[in-house]
C-alpha positions in Angstrom: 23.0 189.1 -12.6 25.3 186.0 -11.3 22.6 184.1 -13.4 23.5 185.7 -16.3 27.1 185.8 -16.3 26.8 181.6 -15.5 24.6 181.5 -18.7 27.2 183.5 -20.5 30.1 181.0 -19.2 28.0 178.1 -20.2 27.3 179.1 -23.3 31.2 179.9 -23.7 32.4 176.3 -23.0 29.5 174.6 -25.1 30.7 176.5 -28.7 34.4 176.5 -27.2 33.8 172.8 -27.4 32.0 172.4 -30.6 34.9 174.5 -32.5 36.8 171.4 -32.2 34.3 169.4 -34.2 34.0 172.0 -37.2 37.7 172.3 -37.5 37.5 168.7 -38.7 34.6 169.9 -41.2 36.5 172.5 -42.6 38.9 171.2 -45.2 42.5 172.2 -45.5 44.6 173.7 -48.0 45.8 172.1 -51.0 49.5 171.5 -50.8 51.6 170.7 -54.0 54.1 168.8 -52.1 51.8 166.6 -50.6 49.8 165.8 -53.5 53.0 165.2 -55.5 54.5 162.7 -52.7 50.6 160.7 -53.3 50.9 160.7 -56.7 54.5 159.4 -56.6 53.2 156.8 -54.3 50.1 156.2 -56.4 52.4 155.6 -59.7 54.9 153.5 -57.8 51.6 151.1 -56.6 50.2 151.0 -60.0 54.0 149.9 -61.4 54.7 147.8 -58.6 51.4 145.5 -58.6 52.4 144.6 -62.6 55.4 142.7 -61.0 56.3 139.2 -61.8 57.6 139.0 -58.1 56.7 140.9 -55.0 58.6 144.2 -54.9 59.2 146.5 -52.0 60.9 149.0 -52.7 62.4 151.0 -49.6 61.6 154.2 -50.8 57.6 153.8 -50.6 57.6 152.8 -47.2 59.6 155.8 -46.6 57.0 158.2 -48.4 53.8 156.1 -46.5 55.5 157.2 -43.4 56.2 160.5 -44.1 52.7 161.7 -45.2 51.4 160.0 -42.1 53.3 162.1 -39.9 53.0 165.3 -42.0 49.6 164.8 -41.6 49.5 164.7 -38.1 50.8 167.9 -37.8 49.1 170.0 -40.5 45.6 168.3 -41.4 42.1 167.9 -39.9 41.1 164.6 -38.4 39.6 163.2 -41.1 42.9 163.7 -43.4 45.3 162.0 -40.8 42.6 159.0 -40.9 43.4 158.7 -44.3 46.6 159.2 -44.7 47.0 157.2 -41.1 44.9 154.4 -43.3 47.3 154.6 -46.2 50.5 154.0 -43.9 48.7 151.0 -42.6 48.4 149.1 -45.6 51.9 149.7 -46.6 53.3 148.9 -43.6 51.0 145.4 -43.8 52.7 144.9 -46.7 56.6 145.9 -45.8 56.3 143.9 -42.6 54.9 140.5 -44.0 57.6 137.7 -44.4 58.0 136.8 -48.0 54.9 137.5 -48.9 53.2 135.6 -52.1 53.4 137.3 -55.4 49.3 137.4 -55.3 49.2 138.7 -51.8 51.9 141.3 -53.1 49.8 142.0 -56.0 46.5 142.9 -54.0 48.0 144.6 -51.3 50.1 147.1 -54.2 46.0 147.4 -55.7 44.4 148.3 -51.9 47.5 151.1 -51.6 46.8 152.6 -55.2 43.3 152.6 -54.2 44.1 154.4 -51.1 46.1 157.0 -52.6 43.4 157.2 -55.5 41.1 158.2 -52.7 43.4 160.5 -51.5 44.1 162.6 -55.2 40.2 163.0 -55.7 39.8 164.4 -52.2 43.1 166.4 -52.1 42.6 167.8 -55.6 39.3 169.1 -54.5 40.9 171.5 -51.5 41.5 175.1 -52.1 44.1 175.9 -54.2 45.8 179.4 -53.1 
């Protein structure tokens, strides 16, 4: 009897312990806030790289940040990589010291990129 209440317990911890790996394989819920704060950023990159001279405008930092740490809070693993990824490159960008126009110009292409990534797999979520 002691066996089988170990086997039981055992058996507990090992799918107690997996349900952390498929809440990462389950996707999360589409949110219109979100995706519109991507697209902003998305259509702000896409402007920004057509520049003449390197633009940073305050504003997209600000919204790199702030889906970053949304995510944290509300999305699987995989999601805050992304969005975690997305900050990155901005921040590369916002924290170089007068940065070249062509530097400017690929790094504005890598984030529109990112947040391109980021549409097709957001606008795939559920949707209730």
């Amino acid at each position: 009897m002691n066996y089988m209440k170990g086997f039981i317990s055992a058996l507990f911890l090992v799918s107690l312990s997996a349900c952390t790996g498929i809440t990462n394989i389950i996707p999360d819920r589409f949110d219109n806030v979100e995706y519109y704060a991507v697209v902003t950023l998305n259509v702000n990159a896409a402007e920004l790289k057509t520049k003449e001279e390197c633009t940073r405008p305050e504003a997209v930092l600000m919204r790199a940040k702030v889906l970053s740490k949304y995510a944290e809070g509300t999305m699987n693993q995989t999601n805050q990589d992304i969005y975690n990824e997305l900050d990155s490159l901005v921040t590369e960008l916002y924290a170089r010291e007068n940065p070249s126009n062509a530097y400017c110009k690929m790094k504005w292409q890598n984030i529109e990129n990112a947040a391109n990534d980021i549409l097709t797999l957001s606008g795939k979520r559920i949707k209730k």
